[in-house]
Residue frames as qw, qx, qy, qz and C-alpha x, y, z in Angstrom:
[[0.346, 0.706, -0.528, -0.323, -47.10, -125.34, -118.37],
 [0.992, -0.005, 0.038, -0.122, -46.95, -128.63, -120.02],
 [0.399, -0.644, 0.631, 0.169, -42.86, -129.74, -119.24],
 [0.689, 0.540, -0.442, -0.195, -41.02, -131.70, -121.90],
 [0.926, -0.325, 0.189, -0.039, -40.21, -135.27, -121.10],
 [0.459, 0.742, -0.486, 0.045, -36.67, -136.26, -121.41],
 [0.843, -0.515, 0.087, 0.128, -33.82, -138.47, -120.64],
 [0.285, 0.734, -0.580, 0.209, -29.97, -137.43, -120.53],
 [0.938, 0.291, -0.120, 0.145, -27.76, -139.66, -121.80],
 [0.040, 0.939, -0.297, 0.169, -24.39, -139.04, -119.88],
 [0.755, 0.495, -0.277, 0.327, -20.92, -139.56, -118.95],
 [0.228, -0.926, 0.135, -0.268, -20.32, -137.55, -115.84],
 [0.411, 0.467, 0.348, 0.702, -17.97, -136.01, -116.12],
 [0.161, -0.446, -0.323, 0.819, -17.45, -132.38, -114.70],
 [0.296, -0.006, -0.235, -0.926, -19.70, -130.41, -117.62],
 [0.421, -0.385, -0.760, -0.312, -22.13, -133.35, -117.37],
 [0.290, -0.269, -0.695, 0.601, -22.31, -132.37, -113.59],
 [0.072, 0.345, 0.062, -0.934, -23.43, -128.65, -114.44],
 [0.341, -0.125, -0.731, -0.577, -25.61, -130.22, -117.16],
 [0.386, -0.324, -0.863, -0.022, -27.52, -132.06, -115.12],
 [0.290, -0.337, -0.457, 0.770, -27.68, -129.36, -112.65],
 [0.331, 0.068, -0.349, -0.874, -29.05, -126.93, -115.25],
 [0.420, -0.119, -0.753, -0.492, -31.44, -129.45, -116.34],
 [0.428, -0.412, -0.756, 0.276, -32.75, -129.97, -112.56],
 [0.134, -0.441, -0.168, 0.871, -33.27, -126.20, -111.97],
 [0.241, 0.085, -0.259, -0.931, -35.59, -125.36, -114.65],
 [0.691, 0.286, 0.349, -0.564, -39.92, -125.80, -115.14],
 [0.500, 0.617, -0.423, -0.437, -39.53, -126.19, -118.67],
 [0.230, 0.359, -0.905, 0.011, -37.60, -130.20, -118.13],
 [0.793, -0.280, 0.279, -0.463, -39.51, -133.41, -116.93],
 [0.277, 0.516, -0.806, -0.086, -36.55, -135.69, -116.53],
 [0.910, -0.141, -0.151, -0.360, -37.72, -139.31, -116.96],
 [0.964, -0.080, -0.018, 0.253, -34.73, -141.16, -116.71],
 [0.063, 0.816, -0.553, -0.154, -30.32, -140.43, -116.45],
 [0.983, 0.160, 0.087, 0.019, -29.00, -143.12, -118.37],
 [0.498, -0.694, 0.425, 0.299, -25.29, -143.54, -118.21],
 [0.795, 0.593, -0.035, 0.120, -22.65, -144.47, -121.11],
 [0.704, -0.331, 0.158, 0.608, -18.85, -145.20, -120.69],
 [0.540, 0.739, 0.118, 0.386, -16.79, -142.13, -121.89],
 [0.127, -0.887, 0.261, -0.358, -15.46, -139.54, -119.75],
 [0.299, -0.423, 0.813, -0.264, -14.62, -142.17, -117.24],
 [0.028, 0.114, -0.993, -0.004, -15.62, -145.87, -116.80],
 [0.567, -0.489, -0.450, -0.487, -19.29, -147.20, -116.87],
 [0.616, -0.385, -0.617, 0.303, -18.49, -147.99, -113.26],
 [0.316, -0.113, -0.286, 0.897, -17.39, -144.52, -112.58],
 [0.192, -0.144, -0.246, -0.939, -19.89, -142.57, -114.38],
 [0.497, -0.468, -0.526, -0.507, -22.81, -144.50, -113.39],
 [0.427, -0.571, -0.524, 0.467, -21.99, -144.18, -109.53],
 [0.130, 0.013, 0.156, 0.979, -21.18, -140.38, -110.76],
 [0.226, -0.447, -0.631, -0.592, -25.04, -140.17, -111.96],
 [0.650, 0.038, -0.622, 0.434, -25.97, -141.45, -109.03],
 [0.399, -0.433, -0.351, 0.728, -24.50, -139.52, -106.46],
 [0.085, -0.073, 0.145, 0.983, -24.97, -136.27, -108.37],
 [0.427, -0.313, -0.623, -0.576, -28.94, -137.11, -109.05],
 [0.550, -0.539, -0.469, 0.433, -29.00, -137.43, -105.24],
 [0.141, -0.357, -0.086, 0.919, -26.84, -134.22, -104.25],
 [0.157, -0.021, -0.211, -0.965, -29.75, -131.90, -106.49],
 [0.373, 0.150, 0.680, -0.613, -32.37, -133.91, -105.26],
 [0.627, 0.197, -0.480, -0.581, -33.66, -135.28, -109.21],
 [0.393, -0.208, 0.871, -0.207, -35.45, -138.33, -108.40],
 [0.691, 0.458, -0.372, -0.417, -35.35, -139.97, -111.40],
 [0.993, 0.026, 0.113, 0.014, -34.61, -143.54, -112.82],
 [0.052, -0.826, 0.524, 0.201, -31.09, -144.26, -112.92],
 [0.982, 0.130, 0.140, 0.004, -29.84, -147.10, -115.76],
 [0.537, -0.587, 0.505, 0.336, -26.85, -148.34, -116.90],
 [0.725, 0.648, 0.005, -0.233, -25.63, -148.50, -120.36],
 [0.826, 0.479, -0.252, 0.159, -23.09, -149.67, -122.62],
 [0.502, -0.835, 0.077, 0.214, -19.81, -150.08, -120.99],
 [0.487, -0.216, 0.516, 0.671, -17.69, -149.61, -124.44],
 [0.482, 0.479, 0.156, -0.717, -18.54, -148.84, -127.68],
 [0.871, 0.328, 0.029, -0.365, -19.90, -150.68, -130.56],
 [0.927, 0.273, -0.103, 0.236, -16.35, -152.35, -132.25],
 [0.611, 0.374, -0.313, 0.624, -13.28, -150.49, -130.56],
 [0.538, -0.273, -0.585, 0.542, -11.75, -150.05, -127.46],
 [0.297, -0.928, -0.222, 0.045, -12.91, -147.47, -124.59],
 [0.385, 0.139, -0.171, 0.896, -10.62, -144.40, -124.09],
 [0.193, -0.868, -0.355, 0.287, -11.82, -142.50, -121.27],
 [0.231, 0.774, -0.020, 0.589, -10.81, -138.65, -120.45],
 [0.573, -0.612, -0.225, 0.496, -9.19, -138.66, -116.55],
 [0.564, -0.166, -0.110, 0.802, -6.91, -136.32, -117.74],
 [0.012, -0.334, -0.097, -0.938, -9.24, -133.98, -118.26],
 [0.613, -0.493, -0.250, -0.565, -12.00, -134.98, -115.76],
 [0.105, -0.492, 0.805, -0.316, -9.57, -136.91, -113.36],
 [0.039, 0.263, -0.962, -0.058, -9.16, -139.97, -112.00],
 [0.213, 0.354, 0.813, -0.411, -13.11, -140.19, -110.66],
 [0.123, 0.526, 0.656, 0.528, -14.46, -138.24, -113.59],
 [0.258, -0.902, -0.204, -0.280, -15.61, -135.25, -111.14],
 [0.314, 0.793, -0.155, 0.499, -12.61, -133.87, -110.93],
 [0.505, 0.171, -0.766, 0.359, -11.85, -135.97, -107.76],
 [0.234, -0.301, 0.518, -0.766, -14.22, -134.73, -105.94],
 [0.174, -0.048, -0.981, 0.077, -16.17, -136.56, -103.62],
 [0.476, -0.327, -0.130, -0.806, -19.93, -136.53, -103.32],
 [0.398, -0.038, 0.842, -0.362, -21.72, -138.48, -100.56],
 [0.108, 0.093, -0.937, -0.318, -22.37, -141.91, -101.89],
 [0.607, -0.124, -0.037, -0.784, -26.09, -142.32, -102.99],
 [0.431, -0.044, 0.860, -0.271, -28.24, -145.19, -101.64],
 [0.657, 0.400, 0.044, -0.638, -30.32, -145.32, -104.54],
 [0.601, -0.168, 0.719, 0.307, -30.16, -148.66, -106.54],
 [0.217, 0.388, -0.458, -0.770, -29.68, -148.23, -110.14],
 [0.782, 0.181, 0.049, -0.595, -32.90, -149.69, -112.60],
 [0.730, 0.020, 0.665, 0.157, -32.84, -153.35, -113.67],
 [0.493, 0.836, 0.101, -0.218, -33.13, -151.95, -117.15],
 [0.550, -0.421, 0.134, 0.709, -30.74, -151.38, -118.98],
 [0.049, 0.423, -0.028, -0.905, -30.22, -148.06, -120.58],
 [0.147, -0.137, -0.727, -0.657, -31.49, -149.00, -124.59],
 [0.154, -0.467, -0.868, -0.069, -34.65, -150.92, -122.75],
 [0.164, -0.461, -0.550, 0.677, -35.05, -147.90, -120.71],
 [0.015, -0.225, 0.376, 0.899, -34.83, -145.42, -123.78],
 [0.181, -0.180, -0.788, -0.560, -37.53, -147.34, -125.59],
 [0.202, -0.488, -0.849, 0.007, -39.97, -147.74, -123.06],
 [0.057, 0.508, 0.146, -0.847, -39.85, -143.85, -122.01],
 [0.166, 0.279, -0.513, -0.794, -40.24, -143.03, -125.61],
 [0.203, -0.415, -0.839, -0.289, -43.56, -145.69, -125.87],
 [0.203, -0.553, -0.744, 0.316, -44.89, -144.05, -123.05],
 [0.078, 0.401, -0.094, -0.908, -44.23, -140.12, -124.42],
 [0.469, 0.598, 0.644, -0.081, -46.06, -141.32, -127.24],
 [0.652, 0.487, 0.205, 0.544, -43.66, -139.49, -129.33],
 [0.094, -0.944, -0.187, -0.254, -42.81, -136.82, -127.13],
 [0.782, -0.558, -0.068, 0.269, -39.62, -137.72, -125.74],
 [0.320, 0.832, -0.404, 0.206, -36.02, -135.56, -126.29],
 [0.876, -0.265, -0.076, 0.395, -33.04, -137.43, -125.64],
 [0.109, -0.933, 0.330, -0.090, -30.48, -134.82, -124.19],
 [0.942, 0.147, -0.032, 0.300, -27.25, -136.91, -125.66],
 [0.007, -0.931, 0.354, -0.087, -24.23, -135.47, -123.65],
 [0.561, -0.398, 0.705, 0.173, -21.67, -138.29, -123.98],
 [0.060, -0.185, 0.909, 0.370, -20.87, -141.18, -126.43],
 [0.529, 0.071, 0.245, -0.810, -23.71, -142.18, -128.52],
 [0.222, -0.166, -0.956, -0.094, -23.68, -146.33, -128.17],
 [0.341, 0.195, 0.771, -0.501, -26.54, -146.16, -125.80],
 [0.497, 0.580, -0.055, -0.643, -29.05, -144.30, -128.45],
 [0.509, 0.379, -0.683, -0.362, -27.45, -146.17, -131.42],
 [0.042, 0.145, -0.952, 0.268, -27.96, -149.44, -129.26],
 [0.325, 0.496, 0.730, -0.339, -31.72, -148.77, -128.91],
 [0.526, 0.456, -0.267, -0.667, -32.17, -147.77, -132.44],
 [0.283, 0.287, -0.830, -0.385, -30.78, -151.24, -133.55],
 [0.018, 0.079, 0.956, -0.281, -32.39, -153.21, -130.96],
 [0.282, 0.768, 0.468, -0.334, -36.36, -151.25, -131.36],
 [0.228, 0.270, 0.667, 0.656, -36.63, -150.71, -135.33],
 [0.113, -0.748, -0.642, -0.124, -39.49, -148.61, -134.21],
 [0.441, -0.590, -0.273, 0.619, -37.87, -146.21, -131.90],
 [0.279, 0.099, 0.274, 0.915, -37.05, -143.70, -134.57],
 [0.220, -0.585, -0.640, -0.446, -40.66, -143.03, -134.76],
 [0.547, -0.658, -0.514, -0.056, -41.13, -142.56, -131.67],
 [0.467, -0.432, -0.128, 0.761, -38.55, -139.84, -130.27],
 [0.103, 0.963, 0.212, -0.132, -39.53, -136.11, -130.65],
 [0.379, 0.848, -0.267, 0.256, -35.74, -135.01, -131.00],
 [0.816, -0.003, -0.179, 0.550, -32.19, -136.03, -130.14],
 [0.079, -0.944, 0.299, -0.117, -30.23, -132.71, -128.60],
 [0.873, -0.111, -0.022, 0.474, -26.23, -134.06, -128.51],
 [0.179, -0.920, 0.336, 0.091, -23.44, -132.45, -127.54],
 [0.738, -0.025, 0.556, 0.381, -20.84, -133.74, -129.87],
 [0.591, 0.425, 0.261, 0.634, -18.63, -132.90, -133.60],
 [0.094, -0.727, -0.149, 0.664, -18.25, -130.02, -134.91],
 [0.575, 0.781, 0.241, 0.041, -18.68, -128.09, -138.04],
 [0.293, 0.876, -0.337, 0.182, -15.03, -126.40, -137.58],
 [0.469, 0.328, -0.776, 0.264, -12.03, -128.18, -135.68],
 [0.813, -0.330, -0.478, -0.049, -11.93, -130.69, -132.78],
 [0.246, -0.749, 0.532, -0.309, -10.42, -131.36, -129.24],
 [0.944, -0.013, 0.292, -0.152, -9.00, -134.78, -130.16],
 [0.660, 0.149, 0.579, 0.454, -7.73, -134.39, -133.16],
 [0.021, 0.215, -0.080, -0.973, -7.96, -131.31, -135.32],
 [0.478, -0.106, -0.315, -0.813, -11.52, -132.21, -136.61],
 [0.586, -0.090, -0.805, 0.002, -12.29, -134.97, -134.31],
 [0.348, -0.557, 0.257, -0.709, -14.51, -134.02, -131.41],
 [0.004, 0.156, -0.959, 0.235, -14.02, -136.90, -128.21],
 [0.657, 0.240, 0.568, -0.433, -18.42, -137.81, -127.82],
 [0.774, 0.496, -0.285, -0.272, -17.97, -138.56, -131.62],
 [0.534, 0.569, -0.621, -0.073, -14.83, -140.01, -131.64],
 [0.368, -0.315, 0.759, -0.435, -15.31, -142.04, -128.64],
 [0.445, 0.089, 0.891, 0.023, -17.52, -144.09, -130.51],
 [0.143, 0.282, -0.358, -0.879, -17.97, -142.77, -134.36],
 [0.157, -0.199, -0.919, -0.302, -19.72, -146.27, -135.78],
 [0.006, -0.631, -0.695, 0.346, -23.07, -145.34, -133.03],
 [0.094, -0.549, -0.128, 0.820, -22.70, -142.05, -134.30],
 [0.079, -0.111, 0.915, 0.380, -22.64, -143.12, -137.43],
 [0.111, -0.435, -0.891, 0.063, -26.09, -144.84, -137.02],
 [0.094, -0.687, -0.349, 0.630, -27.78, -141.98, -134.78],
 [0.203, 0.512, -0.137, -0.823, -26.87, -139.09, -137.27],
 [0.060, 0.017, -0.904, -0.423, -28.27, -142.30, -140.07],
 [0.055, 0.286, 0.768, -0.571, -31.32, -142.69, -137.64],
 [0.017, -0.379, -0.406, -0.831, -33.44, -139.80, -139.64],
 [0.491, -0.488, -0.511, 0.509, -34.42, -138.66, -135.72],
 [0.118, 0.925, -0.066, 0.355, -34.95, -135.03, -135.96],
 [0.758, -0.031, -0.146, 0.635, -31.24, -134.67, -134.62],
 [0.145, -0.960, 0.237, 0.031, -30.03, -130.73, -132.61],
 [0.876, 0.031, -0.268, 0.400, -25.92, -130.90, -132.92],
 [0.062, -0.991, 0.113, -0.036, -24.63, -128.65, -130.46],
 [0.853, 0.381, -0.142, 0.327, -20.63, -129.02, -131.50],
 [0.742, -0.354, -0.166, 0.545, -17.36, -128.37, -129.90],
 [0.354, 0.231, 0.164, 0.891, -16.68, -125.09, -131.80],
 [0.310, -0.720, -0.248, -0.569, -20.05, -123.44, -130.19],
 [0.704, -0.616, -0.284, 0.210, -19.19, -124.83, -126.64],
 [0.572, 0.035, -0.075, 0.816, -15.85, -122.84, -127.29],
 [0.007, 0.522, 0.253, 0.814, -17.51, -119.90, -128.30],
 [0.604, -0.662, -0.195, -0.399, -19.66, -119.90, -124.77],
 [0.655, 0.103, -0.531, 0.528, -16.66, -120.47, -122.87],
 [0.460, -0.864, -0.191, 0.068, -16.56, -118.91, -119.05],
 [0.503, 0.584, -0.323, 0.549, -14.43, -116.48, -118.77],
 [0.535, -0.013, -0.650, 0.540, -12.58, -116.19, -115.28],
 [0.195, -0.069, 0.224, -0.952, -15.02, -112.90, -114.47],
 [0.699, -0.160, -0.504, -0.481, -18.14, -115.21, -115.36],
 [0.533, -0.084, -0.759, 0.365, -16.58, -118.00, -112.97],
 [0.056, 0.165, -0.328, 0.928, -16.39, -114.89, -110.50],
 [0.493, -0.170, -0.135, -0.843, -20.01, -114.18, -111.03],
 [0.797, -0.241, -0.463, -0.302, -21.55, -117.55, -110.67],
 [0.576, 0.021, -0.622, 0.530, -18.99, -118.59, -107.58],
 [0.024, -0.041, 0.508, -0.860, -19.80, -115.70, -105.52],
 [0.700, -0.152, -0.187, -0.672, -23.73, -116.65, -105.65],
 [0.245, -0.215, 0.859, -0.394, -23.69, -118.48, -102.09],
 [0.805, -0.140, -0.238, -0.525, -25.86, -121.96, -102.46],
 [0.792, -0.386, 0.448, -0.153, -25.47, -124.91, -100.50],
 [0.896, 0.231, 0.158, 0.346, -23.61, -126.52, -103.51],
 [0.110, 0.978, -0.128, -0.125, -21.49, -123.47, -103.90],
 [0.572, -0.508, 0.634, 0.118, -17.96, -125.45, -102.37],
 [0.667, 0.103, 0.652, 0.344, -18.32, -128.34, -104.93],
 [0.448, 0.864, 0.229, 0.007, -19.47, -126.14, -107.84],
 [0.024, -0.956, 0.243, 0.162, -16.46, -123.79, -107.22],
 [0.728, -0.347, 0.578, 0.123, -13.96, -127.14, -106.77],
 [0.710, 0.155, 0.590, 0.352, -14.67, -128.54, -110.01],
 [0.548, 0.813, 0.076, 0.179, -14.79, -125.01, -111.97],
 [0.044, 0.943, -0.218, -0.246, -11.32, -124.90, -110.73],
 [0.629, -0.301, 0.666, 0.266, -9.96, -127.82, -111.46],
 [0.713, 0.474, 0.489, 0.168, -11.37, -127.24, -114.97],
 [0.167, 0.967, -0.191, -0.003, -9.65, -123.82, -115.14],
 [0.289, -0.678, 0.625, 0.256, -6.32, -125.80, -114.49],
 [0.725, 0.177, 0.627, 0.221, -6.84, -128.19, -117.13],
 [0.502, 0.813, 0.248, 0.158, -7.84, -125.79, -119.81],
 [0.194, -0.921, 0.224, 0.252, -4.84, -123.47, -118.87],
 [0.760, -0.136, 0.618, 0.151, -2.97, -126.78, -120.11],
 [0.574, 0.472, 0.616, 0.261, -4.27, -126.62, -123.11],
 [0.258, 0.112, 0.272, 0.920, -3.80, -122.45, -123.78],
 [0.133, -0.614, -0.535, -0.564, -7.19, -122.02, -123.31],
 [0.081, 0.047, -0.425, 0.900, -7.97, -118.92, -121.19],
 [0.583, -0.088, 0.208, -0.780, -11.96, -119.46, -120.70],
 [0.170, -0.209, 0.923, -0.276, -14.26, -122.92, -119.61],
 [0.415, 0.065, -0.602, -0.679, -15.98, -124.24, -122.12],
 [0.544, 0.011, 0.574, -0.612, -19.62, -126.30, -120.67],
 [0.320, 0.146, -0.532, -0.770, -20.16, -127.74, -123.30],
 [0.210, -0.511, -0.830, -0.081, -23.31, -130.50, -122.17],
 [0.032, 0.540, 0.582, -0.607, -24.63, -127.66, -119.99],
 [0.112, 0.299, -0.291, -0.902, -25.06, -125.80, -123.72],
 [0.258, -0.064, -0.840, -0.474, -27.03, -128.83, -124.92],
 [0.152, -0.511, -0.803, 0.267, -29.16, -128.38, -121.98],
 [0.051, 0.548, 0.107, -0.828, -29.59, -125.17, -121.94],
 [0.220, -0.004, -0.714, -0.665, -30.32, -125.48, -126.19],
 [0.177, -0.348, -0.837, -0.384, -33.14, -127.66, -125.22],
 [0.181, -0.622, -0.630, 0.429, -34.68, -125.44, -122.63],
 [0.222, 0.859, 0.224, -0.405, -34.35, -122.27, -124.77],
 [0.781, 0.348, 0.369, 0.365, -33.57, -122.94, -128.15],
 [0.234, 0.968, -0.001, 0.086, -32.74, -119.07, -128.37],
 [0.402, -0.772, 0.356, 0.340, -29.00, -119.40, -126.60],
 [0.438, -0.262, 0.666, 0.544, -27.59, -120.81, -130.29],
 [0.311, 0.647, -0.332, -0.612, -27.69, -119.63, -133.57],
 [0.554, -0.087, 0.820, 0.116, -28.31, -122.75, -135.95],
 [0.320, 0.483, -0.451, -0.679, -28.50, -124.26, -139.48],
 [0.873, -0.008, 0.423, -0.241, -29.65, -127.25, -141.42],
 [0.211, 0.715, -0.592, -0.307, -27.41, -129.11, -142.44],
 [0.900, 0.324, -0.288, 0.049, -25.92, -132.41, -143.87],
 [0.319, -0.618, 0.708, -0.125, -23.74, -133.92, -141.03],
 [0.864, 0.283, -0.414, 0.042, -22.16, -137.34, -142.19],
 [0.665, -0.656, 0.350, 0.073, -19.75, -139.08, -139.57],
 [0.515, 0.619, -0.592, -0.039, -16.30, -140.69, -140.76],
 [0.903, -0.268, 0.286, -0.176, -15.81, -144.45, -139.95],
 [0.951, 0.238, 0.057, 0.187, -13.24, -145.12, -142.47],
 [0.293, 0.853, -0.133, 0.412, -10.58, -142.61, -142.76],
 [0.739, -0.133, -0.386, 0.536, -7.57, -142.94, -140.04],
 [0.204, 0.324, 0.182, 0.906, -6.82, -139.35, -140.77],
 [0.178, -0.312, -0.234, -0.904, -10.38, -138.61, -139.91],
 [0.453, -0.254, -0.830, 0.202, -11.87, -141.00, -137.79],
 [0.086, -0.723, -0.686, -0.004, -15.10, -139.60, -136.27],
 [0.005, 0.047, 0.312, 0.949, -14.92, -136.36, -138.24],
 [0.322, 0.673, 0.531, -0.401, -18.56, -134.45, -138.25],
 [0.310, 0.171, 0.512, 0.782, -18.41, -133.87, -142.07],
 [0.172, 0.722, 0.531, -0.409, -21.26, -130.82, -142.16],
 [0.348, 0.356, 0.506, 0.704, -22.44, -129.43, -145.12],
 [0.026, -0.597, -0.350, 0.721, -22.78, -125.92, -143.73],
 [0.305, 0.460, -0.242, -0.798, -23.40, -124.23, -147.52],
 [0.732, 0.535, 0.215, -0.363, -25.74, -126.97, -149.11],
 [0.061, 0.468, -0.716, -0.514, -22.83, -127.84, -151.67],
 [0.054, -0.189, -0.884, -0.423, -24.62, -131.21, -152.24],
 [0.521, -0.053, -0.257, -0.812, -28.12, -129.90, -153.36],
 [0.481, -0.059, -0.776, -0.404, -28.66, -133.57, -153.94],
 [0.490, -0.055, -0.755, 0.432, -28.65, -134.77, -150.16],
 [0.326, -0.820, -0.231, -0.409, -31.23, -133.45, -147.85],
 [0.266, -0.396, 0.655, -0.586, -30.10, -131.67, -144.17],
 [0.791, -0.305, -0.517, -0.117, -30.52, -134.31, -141.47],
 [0.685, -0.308, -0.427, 0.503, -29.60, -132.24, -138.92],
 [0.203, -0.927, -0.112, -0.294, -30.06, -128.67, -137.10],
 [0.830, -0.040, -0.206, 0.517, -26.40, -127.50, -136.26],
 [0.414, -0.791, -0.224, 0.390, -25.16, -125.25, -134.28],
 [0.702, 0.343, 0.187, 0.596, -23.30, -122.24, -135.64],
 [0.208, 0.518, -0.317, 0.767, -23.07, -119.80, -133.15],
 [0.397, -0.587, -0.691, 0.141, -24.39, -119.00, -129.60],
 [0.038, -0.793, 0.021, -0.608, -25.96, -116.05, -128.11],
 [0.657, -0.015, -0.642, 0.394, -23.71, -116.23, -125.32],
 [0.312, -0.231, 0.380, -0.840, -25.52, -113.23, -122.65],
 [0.763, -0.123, -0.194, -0.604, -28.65, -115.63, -122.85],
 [0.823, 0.012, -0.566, 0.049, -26.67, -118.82, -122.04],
 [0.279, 0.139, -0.449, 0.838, -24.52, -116.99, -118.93],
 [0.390, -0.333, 0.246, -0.823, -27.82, -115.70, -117.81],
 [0.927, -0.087, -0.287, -0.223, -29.26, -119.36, -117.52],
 [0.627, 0.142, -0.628, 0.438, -26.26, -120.28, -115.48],
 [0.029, 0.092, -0.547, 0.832, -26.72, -117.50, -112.63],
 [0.579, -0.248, -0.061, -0.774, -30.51, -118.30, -112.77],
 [0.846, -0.041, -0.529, 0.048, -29.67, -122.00, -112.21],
 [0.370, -0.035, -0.569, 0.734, -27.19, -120.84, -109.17],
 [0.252, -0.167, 0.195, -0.933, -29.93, -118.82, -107.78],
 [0.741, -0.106, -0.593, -0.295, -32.39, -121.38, -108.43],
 [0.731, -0.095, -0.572, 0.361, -30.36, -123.41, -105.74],
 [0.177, 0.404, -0.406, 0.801, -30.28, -120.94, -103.60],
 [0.666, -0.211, 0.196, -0.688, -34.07, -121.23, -102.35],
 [0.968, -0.086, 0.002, -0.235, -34.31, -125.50, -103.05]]
């Protein structure tokens, strides 16, 4: 079977962790590169995060560095929901690998010359890097197969009531990217809800004994005490959905649509404006948006991934 090249863009970050994990556990992925991108936590944090976590699952892949802000306003990370190290404080043993002279954009382009138009960028964080090697390689558009991001949403936010935080962390790239005319997956904060883990799921995947079991279990509880914070009573994944999306496009229900970003609007500031019913005729879709997920298909991809790990 011929494996789809990719590189995820990330943030890690405690869903990016399980993302990546997903994405390292299946045939179906041939991960060229993890390229890094301040958001969740510092570029310094996340990109030793990468890292160490591309080590602990044994992905031996290129590892670059990218942006460590975003395009015209200031970095706001997320400790308080990923803590102070971004992985939920826990500690992995520090990789020796040394991260690529590259940096991320240069890296982006030259995968994508060498797919010969076959590459998917699996965007699970802020998207300066992407918007950073569109501006810099005029060409690049051409030359990526499809963008999968985990980011907006078509119905309210977890920022702001319509502001979702990989948009609003840095709307202007987004902006660009969703401008790009990239065949473009959005998988959006209101589906990741919808695929939340509930506390009998957790159960399920926790008791499924792998040598990563300990850390796995660590950070889904430290995300069950955050979210509890917040009212919410199940543990949304939401980058492992965008992996999972690109490895079996069946776990989400989707539409084309007109998605527009907001750059100007206080009020609204990186809003996913998505024209889920076509209102403007005039304006073609430029984007394939999530709008629901089949959520027995996505849960079974999780305990096949923890099994996975059980034999490698």
């Amino acid at each position: 079977m011929e494996r789809t090249p990719v590189i995820i863009d990330t943030d890690p970050g405690i869903d990016d962790f399980f993302a990546i994990m997903l994405a390292g556990s299946c045939n179906e992925l041939d991960i060229k590169a993890i390229t890094t991108v301040a958001g969740n936590q510092t570029s310094e944090s996340v990109t030793k995060n990468a890292l160490d976590i591309a080590e602990y699952f044994h992905i031996n892949t290129e590892i670059a560095k990218g942006a460590e802000k975003p395009l015209n306003m200031p970095l706001h990370t997320a400790g308080h929901i990923h803590g102070e190290n971004g992985l939920g404080n826990l500690q992995l043993k520090a990789s020796k690998k040394a991260i690529s002279k590259d940096y991320a954009w240069d890296v982006i382009y030259q995968h994508a010359v060498d797919a010969k138009g076959k590459l998917n960028i699996l965007a699970i964080g802020p998207l300066t890097n992407i918007a950073i090697a569109l501006l810099k390689y005029p060409t690049l558009s051409k030359l990526i197969n499809r963008i999968v991001l985990m980011g907006g949403s078509s119905e309210t936010g977890n920022v702001s009531p319509y502001e979702e935080f990989n948009i609003g962390a840095d709307p202007f790239a987004a902006d660009i990217v969703f401008k790009s005319k990239v065949p473009l997956v959005m998988v959006g904060w209101n589906v990741a809800m919808e695929s939340g883990l509930t506390d009998e799921e957790v159960e399920t995947l926790t008791r499924i004994e792998t040598p990563y079991s300990k850390e796995c279990t660590a950070l889904l509880n430290f995300l069950h005490d955050v979210n509890r914070k917040f009212g919410r009573d199940t543990i949304p994944l939401s980058d492992a959905l965008a992996v999972a999306y690109a490895i079996n496009p069946a776990v989400l229900d989707c539409r084309d649509c007109y998605v527009a970003v907001e750059t100007r609007s206080s009020l609204n500031m990186g809003r996913t404006v998505v024209d889920l019913n076509q209102t403007c005729k005039e304006i073609p879709a430029n984007c394939c948006v999530g709008i629901g997920t089949n959520k027995d298909a996505y849960f079974d991809m999780l305990v096949q991934m923890m099994h996975y790990y059980q034999q490698n």
